[in-house]
C-alpha positions in Angstrom: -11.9 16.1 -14.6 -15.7 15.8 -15.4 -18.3 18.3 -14.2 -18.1 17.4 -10.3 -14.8 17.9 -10.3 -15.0 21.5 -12.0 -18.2 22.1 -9.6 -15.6 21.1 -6.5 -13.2 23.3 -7.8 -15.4 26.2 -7.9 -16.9 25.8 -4.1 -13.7 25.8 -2.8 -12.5 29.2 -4.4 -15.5 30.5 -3.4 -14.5 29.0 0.1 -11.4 30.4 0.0 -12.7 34.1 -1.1 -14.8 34.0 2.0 -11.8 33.7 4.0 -9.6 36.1 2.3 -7.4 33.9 0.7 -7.0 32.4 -3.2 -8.6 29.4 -4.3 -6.9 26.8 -6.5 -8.4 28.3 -9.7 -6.8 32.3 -9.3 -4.0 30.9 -7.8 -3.5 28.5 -10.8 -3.9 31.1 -13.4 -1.9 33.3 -11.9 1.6 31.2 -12.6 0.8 31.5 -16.0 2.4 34.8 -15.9 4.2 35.2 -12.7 6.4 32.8 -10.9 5.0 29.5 -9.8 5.4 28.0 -6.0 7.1 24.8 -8.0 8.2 25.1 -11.0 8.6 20.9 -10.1 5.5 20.2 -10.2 4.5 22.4 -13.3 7.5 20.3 -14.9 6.3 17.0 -13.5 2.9 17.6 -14.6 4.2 18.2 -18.3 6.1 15.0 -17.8 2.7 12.8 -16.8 1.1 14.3 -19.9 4.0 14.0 -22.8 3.5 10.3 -22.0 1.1 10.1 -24.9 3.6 11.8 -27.4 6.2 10.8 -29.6 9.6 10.8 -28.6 10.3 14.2 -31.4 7.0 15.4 -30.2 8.0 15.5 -26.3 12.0 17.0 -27.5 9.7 19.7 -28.8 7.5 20.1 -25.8 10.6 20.3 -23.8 12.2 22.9 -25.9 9.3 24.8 -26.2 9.0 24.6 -22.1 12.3 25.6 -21.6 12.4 28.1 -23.9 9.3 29.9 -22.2 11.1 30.4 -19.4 13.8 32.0 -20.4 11.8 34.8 -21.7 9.6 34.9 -18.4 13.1 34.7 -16.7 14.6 37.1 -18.5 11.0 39.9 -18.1 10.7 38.9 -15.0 14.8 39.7 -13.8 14.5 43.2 -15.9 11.3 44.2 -13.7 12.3 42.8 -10.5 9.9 40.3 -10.3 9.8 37.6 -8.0 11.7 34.3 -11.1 11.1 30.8 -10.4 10.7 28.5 -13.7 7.2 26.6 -14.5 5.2 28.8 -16.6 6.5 27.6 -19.6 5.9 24.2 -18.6 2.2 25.5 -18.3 2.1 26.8 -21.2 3.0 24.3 -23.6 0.9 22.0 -21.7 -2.1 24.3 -22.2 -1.0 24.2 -25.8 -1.8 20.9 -26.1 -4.9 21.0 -25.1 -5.8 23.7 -27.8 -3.7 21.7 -30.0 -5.6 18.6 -29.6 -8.6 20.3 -29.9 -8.1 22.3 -32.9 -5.8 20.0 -35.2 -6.7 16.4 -33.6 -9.6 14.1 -34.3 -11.0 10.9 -32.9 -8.8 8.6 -30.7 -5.8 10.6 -31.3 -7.6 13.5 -30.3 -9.2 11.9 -26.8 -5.6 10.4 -25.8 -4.0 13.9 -26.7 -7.1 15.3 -23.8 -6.5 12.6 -21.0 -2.6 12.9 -21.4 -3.2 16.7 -20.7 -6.0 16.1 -18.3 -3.8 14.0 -16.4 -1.4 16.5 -16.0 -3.7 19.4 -15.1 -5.1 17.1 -12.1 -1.9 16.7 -10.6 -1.2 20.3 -10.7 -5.3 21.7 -9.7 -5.0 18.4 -7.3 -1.8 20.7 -5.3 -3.4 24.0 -5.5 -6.6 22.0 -4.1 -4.5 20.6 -1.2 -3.2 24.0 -0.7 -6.5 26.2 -0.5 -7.6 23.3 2.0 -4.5 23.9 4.5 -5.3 27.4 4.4 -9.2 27.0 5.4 -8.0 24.2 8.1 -6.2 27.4 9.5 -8.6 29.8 9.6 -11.9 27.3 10.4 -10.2 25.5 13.5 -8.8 27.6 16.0 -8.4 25.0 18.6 -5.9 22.0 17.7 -5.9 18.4 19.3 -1.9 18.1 19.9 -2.6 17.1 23.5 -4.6 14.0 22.9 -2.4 12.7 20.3 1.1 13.5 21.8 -0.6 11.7 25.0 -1.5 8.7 22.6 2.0 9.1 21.6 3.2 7.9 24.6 2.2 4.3 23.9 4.6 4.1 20.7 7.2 5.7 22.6 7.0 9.1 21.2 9.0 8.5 18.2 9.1 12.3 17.3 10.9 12.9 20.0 13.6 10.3 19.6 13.9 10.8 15.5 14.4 14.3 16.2 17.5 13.7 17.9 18.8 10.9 16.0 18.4 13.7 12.5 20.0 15.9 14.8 22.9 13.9 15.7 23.8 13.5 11.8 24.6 16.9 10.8 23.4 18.9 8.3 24.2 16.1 5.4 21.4 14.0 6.7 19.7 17.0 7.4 19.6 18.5 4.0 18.9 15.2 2.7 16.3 14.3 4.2 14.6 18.0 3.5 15.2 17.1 -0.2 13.1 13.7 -0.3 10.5 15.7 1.8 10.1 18.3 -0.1 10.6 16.9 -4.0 8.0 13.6 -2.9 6.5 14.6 -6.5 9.9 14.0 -8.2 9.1 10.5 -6.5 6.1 10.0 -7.7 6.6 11.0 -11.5 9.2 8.5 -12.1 7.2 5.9 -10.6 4.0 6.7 -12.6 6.3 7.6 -15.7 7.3 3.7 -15.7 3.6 2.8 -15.1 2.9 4.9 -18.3 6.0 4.0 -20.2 3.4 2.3 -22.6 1.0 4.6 -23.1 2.2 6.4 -26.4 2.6 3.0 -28.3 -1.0 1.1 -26.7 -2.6 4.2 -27.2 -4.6 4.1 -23.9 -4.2 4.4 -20.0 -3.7 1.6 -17.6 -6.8 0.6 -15.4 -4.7 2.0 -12.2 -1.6 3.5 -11.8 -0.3 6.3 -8.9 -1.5 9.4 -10.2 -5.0 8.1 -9.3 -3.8 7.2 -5.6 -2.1 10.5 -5.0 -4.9 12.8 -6.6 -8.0 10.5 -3.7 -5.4 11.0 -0.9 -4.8 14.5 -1.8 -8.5 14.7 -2.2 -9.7 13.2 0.9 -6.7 13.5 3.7 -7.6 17.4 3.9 -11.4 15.8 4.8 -10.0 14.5 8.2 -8.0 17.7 8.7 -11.1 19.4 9.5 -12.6 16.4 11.5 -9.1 16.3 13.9 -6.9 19.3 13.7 -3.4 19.2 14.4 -0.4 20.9 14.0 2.6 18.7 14.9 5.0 18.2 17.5 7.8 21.1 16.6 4.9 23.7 16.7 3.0 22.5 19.6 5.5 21.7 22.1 8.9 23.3 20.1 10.2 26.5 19.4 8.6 27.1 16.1 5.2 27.6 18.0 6.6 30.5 19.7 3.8 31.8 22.2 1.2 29.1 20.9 3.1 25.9 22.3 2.7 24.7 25.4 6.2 24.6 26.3 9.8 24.1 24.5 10.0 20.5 24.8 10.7 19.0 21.1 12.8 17.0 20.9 14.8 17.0 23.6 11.9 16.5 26.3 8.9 14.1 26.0 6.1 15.7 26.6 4.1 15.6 30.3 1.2 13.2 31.2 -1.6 14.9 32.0 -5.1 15.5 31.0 -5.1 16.7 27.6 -7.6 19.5 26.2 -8.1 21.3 22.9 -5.3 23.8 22.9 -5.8 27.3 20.4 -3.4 28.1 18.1 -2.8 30.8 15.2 -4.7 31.7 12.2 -1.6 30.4 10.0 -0.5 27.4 10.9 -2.0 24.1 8.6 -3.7 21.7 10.8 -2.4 19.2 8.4 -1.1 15.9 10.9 -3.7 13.6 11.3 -3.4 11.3 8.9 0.5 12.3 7.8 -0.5 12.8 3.9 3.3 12.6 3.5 3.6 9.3 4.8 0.1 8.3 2.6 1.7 9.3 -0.5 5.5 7.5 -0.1 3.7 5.2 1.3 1.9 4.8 -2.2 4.9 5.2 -4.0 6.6 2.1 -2.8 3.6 0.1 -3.3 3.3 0.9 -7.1 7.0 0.9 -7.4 6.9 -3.1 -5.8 6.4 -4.3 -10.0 9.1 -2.3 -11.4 13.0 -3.1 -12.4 15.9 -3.4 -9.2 16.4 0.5 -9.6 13.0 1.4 -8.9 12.2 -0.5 -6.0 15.3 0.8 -4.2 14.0 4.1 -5.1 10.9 3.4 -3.6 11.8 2.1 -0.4 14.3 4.6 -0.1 11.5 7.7 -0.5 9.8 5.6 2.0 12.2 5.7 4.5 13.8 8.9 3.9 10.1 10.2 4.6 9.3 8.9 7.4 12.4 10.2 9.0 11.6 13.2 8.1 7.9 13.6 9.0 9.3 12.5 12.5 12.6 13.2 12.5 12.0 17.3 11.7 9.3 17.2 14.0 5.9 18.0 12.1 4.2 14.8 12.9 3.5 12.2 16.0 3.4 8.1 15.5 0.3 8.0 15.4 -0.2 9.9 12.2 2.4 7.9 10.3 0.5 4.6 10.8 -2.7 6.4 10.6 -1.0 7.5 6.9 -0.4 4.0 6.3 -3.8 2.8 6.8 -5.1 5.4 5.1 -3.3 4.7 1.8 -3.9 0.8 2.2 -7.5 1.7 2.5 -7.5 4.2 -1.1 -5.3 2.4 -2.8 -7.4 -1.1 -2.5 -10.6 0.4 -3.5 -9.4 2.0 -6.5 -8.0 -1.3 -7.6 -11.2 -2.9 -6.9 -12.6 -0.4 -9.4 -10.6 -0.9 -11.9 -10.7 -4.6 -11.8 -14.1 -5.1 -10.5 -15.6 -4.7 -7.1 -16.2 -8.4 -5.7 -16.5 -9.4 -1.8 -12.7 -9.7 -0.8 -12.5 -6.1 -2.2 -15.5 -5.2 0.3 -13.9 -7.2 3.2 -10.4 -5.0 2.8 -11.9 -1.7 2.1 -14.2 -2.1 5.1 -11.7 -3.4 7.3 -9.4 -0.5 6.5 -11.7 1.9 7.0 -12.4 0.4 10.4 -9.0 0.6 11.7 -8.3 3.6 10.8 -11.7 5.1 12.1 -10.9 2.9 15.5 -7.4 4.5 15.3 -8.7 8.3 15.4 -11.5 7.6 18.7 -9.0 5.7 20.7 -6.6 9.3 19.8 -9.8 11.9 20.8 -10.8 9.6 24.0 -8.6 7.1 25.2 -5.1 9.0 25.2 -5.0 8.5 28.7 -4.8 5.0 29.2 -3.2 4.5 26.5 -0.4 6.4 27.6 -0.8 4.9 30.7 -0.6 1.2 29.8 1.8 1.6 26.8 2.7 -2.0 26.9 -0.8 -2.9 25.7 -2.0 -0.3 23.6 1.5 0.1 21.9 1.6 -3.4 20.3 -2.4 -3.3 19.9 -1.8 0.0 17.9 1.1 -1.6 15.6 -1.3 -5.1 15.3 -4.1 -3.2 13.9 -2.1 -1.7 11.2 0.3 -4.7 10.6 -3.7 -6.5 10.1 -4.5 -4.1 7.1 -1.1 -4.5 5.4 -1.6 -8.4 6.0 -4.9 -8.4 4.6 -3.9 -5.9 1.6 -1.0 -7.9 0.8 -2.9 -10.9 1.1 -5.9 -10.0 -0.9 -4.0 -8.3 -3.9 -1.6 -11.4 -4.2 -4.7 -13.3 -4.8 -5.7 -10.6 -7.1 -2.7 -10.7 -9.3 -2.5 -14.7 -9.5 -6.4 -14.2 -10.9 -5.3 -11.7 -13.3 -2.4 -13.6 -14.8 -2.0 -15.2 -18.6 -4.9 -17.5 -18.8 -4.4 -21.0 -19.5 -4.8 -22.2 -23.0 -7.2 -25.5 -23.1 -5.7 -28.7 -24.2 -7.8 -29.2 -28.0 -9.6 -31.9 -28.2 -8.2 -34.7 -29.7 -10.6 -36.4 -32.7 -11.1 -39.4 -32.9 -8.8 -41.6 -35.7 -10.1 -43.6 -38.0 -9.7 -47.2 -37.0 -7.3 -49.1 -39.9 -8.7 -52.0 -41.4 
């Protein structure tokens, strides 16, 4: 993690102790002993960092893990504590690190670290997101639902219609779309556990793989919270907003035209919409899962799509944060690539132009709602062009990218010359 990511990690608990709530340090330690708030994650994590053992060496983890929890189970059930499984997945992954320290040297001592260091990012990159949500609540009390359910209008508010279409299919459709929603890590480890697949027998890390992705958008996306807070469409105009919405509209009625204003809303709620992170991050997914076998593509696409309908479909976000989430990721993810392979001008050219749409795509939200709900037969395609332009030019540039990686070419030798026969 490196000292500025420790420093970062510090400031915000001390953030989050000003506000009366627990940063991502306490909160962290604090599953060590009683139950974590996903024992997935904690379990994940372990996976991401057993990468860089043997196959006996991660039957032992696993045993060791699971046997953990049975005794924190079993403690926990005979003082009536609150059980959920992860600690021991903690634990043996914080055993590691003492392990590596104390009876590893050299290279097999540094891989032993990042394996572990991976896994503690993904897990301090959660709790980050999660002290951030909490400071978005109690730092904004005015949200910006107005503008961008007004902008809405232009796409056709699709909230409003996948709403009804996940209502229409039950509670099957229902429950499985909560699923892919809620396990997006489960996801995201098997992609970045086929990216890794290698690690143990190359004994090193790829340049780039999806941990890195989701740890910058994790980082970053709670950034732009702050800058334009929102809370989504079921809490602003539907019933879960109870006295804070502005009417019970979702999803049955599209919202009114009108001249939208900051509206205030509770000390709780996340204002965690713009850009959908959710949509960032299986957005992500499917890209890094685009160079795997059959199986993993499906799955990738599938997360994809399963998200989006449920970021819309369940109601807690607007169109225009799912292709703002789009751009977003586009943006992230071709930067970091750049870095690992080398920053040249086509790199600059993307990264710039993403960061251009999407920065175009949050003003014309916060000032030109209005006529763009107004004229939604112009600003409807414009709005899908500019994001179809960055995944043009990201496709486009990274192609290029992967053709100049490829095997080289092995010169033709030189013929010499033959002696002439007499």
């Amino acid at each position: 993690m490196g000292l500025t990511g420790l420093g970062f990690l510090v400031a915000l608990e001390i953030a989050a102790r000003h506000y009366g709530v627990p940063g991502p340090i306490v909160s962290q330690a604090r599953e060590a002993v009683y139950a974590p708030r996903s024992g997935t994650v904690l379990y994940a994590s372990m996976a991401l960092m057993m990468v860089v053992l043997t196959w006996r060496q991660r039957f032992v983890a696993l045993g060791a893990a699971i046997g953990i929890d049975l005794v924190f189970w079993l403690v926990r059930s005979a003082v009536g504590a609150e059980n959920m499984v992860g600690s021991g997945a903690l634990w043996v992954t914080l055993g590691c690190a003492v392990f590596a320290v104390v009876r590893r040297t050299g290279a097999e001592r540094a891989l032993l670290l990042k394996g572990v260091g991976l896994a503690l990012l993904l897990v301090a990159g959660r709790k980050t997101g999660y002290t951030w949500l909490l400071i978005t609540s109690k730092t904004r009390p005015m949200v910006l639902d107005q503008y961008v359910a007004t902008a809405d209008h232009a796409l056709g508010n699709p909230s409003w219609v996948a709403g009804r279409i996940v209502e229409a299919t039950g509670p099957i459709g229902h429950h499985v779309l909560d699923w892919v929603y809620i396990q997006l890590a489960v996801g995201a480890v098997l992609v970045a556990l086929y990216q890794l697949r290698g690690v143990a027998a190359e004994r090193r890390f790829p340049a780039h793989h999806l941990v890195r992705t989701f740890l910058v958008v994790g980082l970053l996306g709670p950034g732009i919270y702050m800058v334009f807070p929102v809370v989504g469409p079921i809490l602003a105009y539907g019933v879960d907003g109870g006295q804070w919405a502005v009417a019970d509209l979702w999803p049955h009625t599209a919202p009114p035209l009108g001249v939208p204003r900051p509206m205030p809303f509770d000390e709780v709620t996340p204002r965690n919409c713009m850009p959908s992170l959710h949509t960032a991050w299986a957005t992500a997914i499917f890209i890094h899962s685009r160079k795997g076998p059959r199986a993993l593509r499906f799955l990738g696409a599938f997360w994809l799509v399963a998200t989006l309908g449920a970021t819309l479909g369940f109601g807690y976000h607007y169109g225009a944060d799912i292709i703002s989430g789009v751009v977003f990721t586009l943006t992230i993810e071709a930067a970091l690539r750049a870095l690992a392979r080398g920053w040249d001008r086509r790199a600059t050219l993307l990264v710039v132009h993403g960061a251009a749409v999407f920065t175009a795509l949050l003003v014309s939200y916060r000032f030109l709602p209005v006529e763009m709900a107004g004229h939604p037969w112009v600003f409807g395609p414009l709005l899908l062009l500019a994001t179809a332009s960055v995944v043009y030019a990201y496709v486009r540039t990274t192609r290029l990218w992967d053709r100049q990686a490829g095997p080289a070419r092995v010169p033709a030798q030189r013929r010499e010359p033959q002696p002439e026969l007499v």
